[in-house]
N, C-alpha and C positions, 0 to 999 in steps of 0.2 A: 675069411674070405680070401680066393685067392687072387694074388695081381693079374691080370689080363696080360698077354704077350707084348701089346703095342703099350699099355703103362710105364713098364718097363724099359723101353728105348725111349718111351716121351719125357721119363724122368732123367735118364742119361742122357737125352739132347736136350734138356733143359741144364741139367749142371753143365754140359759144355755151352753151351749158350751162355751162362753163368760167368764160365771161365773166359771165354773173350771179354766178355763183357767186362769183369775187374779188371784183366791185362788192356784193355781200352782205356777202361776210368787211371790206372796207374800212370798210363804212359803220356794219356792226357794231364793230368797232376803235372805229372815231371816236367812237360814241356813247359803248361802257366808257371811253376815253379823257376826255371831255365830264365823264361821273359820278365818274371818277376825281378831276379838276381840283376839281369841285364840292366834293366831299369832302373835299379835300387841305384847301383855303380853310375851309371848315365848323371842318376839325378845328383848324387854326392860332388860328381864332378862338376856339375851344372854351378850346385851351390859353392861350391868351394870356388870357381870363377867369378861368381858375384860377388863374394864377401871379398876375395882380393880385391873389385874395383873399386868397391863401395868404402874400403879400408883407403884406399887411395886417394878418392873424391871427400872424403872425410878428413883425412888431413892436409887435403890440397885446402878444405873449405876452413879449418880450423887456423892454417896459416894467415888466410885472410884474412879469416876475422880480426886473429892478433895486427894484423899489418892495421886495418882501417882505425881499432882501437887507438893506436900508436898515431896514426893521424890527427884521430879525433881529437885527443889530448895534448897531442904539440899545438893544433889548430884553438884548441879552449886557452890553453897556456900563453901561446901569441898575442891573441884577442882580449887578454887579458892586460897582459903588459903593455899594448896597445893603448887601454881604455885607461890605467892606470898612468900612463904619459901624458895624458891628451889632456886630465881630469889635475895634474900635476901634483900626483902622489908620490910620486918617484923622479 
């Protein structure tokens, strides 16, 4: 059978249709790709600003704690020697 005149241009403006069509989908790719990168960087930086503060808040918090320990235990130790006076063990 042979092709018809107008088959033949509708299958050539179909593969061109075709071909924007993929240079469309590509360049779309590349852009989400582009935003994607952008993002990925952003977020690294993001996190990497946190873990600095939280690294900071963390042993600001760890200081503490040793400090109130250190309290806590001259204040038990006092209170001790204290009750040990008072009871006249010492």
């Amino acid at each position: 059978m042979k092709a018809n005149k107008n088959e033949g241009s509708m299958a050539s403006n179909e593969a061109r249709i075709l071909k924007i069509e993929v240079n469309h989908i590509n360049s779309a790719l590349l852009r989400i790709e582009k935003k994607l990168d952008m993002l990925e960087s952003d977020m690294k930086h993001r996190f990497d600003k946190i873990e600095s503060s939280t690294s900071l808040g963390f042993r600001d918090l760890h200081n503490r704690l040793w400090s109130n320990f250190l309290w806590l235990m001259t204040m038990i130790i006092g209170l001790a020697g204290l009750l040990a006076h008072a009871q006249h063990w010492i």
